[in-house]
C-alpha positions in Angstrom: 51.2 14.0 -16.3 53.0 10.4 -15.2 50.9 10.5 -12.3 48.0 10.9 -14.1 49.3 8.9 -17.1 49.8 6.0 -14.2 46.2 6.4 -12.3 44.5 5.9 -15.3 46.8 2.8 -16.4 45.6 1.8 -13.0 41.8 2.7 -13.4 42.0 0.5 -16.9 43.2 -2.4 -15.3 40.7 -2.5 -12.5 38.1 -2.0 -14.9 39.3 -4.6 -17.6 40.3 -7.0 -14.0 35.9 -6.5 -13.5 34.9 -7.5 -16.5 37.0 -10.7 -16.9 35.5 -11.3 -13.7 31.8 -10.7 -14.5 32.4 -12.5 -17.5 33.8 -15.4 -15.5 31.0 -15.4 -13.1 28.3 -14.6 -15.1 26.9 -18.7 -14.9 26.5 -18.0 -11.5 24.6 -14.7 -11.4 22.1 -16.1 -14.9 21.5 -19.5 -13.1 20.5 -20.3 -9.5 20.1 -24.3 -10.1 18.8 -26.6 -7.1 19.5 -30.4 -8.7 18.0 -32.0 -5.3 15.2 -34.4 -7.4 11.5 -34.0 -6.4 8.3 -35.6 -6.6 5.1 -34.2 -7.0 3.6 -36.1 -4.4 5.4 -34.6 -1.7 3.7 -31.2 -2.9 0.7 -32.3 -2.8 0.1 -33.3 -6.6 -1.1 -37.0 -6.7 -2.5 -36.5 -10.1 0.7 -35.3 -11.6 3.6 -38.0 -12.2 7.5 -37.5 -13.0 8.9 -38.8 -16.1 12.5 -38.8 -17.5 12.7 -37.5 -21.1 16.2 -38.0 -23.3 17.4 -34.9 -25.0 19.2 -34.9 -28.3 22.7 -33.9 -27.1 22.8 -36.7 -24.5 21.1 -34.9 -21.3 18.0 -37.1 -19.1 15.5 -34.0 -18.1 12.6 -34.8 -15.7 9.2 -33.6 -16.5 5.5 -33.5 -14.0 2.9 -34.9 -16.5 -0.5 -34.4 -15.8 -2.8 -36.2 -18.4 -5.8 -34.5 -19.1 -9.7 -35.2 -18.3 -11.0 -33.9 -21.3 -10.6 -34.3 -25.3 -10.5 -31.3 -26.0 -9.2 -28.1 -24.4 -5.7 -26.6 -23.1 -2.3 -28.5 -22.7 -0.1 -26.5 -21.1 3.4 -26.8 -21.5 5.3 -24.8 -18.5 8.7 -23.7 -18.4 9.8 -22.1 -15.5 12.2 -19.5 -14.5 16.0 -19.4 -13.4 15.7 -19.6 -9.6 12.7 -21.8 -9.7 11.9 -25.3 -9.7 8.2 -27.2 -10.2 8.1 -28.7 -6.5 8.3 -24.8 -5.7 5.0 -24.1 -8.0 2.8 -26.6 -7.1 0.2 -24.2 -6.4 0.3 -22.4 -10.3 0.5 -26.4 -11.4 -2.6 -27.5 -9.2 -4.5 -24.3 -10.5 -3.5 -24.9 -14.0 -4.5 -28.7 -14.2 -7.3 -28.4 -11.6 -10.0 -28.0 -14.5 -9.0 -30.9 -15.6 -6.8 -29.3 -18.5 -3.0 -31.2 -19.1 0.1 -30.2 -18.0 4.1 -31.0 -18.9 6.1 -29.0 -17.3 9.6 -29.2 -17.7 12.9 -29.6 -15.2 15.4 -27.6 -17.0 18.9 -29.2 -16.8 20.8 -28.7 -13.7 17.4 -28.0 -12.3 15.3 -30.7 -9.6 16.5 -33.9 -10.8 17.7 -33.3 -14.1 21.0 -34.2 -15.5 23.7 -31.4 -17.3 23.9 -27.8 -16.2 22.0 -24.9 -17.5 22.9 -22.6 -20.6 20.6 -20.8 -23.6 21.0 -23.4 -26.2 20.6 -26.2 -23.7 17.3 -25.0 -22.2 16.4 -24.8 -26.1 16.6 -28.4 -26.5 14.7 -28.7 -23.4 12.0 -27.4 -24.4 12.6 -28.6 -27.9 12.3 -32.3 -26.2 9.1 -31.7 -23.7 7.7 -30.7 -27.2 8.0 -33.3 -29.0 7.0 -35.9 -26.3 4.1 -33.3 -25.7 3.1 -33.8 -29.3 2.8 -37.2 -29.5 0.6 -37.6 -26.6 -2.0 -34.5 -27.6 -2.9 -32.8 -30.8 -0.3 -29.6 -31.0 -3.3 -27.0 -31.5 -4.1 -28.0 -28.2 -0.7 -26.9 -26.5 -0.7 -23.5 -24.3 2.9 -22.8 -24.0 3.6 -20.7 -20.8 6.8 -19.5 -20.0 8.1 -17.4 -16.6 10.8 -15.2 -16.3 13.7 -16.8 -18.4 11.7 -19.4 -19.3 9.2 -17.0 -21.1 12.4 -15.8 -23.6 12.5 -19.6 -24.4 8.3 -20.6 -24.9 9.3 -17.1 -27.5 11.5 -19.1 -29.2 9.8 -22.5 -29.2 6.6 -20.9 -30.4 8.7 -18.9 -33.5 9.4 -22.3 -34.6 6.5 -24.9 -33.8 2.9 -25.1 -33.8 1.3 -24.1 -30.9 -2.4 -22.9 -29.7 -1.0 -19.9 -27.9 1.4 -18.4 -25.4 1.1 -17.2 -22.1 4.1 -15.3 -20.6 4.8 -14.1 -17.1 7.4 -11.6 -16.0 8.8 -11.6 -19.4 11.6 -9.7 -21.0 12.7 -8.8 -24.9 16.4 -10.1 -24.0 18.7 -11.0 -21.1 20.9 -8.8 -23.3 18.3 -6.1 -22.8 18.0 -6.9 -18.7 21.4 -6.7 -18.3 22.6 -3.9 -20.1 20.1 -1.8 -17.8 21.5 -3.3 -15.0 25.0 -3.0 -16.1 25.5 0.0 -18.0 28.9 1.1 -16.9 29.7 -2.9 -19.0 30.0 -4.0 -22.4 27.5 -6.3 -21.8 27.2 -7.2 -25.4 30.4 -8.6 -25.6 30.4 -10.4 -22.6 27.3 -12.3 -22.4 27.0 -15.3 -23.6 23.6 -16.1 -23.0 21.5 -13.6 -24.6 17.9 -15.4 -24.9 17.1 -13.2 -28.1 13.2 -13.1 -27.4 12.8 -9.5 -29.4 14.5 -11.6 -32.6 11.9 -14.4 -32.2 8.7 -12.8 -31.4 7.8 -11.4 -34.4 7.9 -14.9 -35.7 5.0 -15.9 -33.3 1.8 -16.3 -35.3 0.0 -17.0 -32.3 -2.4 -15.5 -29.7 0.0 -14.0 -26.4 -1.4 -13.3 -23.4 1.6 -11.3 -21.1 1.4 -11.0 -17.5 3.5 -8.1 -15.6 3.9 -6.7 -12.5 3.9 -2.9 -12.6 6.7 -2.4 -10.2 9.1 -5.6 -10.6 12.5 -5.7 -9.4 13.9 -8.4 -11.7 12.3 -7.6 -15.0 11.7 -4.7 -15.5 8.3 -3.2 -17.3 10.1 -1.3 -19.8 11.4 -4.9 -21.1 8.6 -6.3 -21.1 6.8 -3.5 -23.2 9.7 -3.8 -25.6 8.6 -7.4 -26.0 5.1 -7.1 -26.2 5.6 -4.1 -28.9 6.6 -7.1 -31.3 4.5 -9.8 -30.7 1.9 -9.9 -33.7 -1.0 -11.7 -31.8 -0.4 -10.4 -28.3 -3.4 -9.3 -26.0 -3.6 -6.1 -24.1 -0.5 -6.2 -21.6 -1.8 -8.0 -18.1 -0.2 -5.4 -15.6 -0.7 -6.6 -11.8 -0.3 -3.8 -8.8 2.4 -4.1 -6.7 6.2 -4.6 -6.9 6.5 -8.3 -7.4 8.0 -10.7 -9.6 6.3 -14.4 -10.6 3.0 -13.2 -8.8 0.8 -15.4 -7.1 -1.1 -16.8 -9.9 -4.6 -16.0 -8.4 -4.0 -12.6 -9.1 -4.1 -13.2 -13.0 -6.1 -16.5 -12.7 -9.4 -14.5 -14.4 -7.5 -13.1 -17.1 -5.9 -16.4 -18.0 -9.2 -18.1 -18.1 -10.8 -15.4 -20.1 -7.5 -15.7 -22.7 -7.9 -19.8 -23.2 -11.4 -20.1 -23.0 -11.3 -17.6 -26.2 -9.1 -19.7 -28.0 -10.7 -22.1 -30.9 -9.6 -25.2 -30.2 -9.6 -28.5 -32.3 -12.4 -31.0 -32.7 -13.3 -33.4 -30.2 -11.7 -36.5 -30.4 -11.1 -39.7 -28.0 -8.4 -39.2 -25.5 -4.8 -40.6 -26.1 -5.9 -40.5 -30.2 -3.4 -39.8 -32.5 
């Protein structure tokens, strides 16, 4: 009985000994920042130009702004995912202004150029402060907020809380709590996790149309998540699923269906560009 009474004492402390370690590592695993700065031109995006926006809690956050060609019609605001950065989607950015539609899309802290280090509530101000700037510059009916992978869980919670057109959301989730707690089970995730990008307590506060996007085998985010999430948006669309195990897909695969989505929307009277 000592024995046993000694390999479990033993079995506890290797278990508690994990979990202060996943709970100190857990930046590391959540966030896969690259800081080196960028420029658009170099990826072949001449019509798109970096700009340095101040946050409310002190932070300097580039943005790609791409100004658009028509007075009327989508702006989209783009917030990317955890191991991304914009100079690595220039090809969804091209596709998304090519019509001549605008485009901000946002450097998250830590992240190509941008000042601080990443966490939930700072990626919330973010976001918070590519709105505002995006507001001033175009009528906020016009604004398409589109969010990937973690940065979908975020455009959930900016749209909950601002006016927008609509939402477009690729490779979402309801939670990270939700992701990781399936990828963790043997953990008490829900006390260790600090960022929990609470998407599934926003999105029944989104009043607007959601188109999602999914891949029906992806490694990272899984389906199941996603449908959780979807379940509780008011104005989402049929669920966008796309063949394959992938995660992000190449946006031509969804291009039609995103089309289809905006050119649906009602968007606001015609006025001069650059009116306020």
């Amino acid at each position: 009985m000592r024995r046993l009474a000694g390999g479990l004492l033993v079995l506890a402390g290797l278990y508690l000994a994990l979990c202060v370690l996943m709970y100190a590592a857990q930046h590391a695993l959540q966030y896969r920042p690259d800081a080196s700065p960028m420029d658009p031109a170099a990826v072949w995006l001449p019509h798109v130009r970096a700009e340095t926006l101040a946050t409310t809690d002190g932070e300097r956050i580039v943005v790609w702004w791409a100004a658009p060609r028509h007075a009327s019609g989508p702006v989209y605001l783009y917030l990317h995912g955890n191991g991304a950065k914009l100079s690595a989607r220039d090809r969804r950015l091209a596709m998304l202004s090519a019509d001549g539609a605008g485009l901000l899309a946002v450097s998250w802290r830590g992240y190509g150029g941008s000042s601080g280090r990443p966490h939930e509530a700072g990626l919330l101000t973010d976001a918070r402060t590519a709105y505002r700037a995006l507001a001033r510059r175009v009528d906020a009916a016009r604004i398409v907020v589109f969010g990937e992978s973690l940065g979908s869980t975020v455009a959930v919670m900016l749209a909950a809380e601002v006016p927008v057109a609509a939402l477009v959301l690729d490779s979402s989730f309801a939670s990270a709590l939700d992701v990781t707690q399936g990828s963790y089970p043997w953990l008490p995730v829900r006390w260790l996790l600090r960022d929990t990008y609470r998407a599934d307590l926003a999105a029944p506060r989104v009043p607007v149309p959601v188109l999602q996007l999914h891949c029906r085998d992806d490694p990272v985010t899984p389906l199941a998540s996603a449908q959780r999430l979807h379940a509780l948006l008011p104005g989402r669309q049929p669920l966008e699923l796309i063949d394959g195990r992938c995660h992000t897909p190449r946006m031509a695969t969804f291009e039609p269906a995103l089309r289809r989505f905006v050119d649906a929307l009602a968007w606001p009277p015609l006025r001069p560009l650059g009116a306020r």
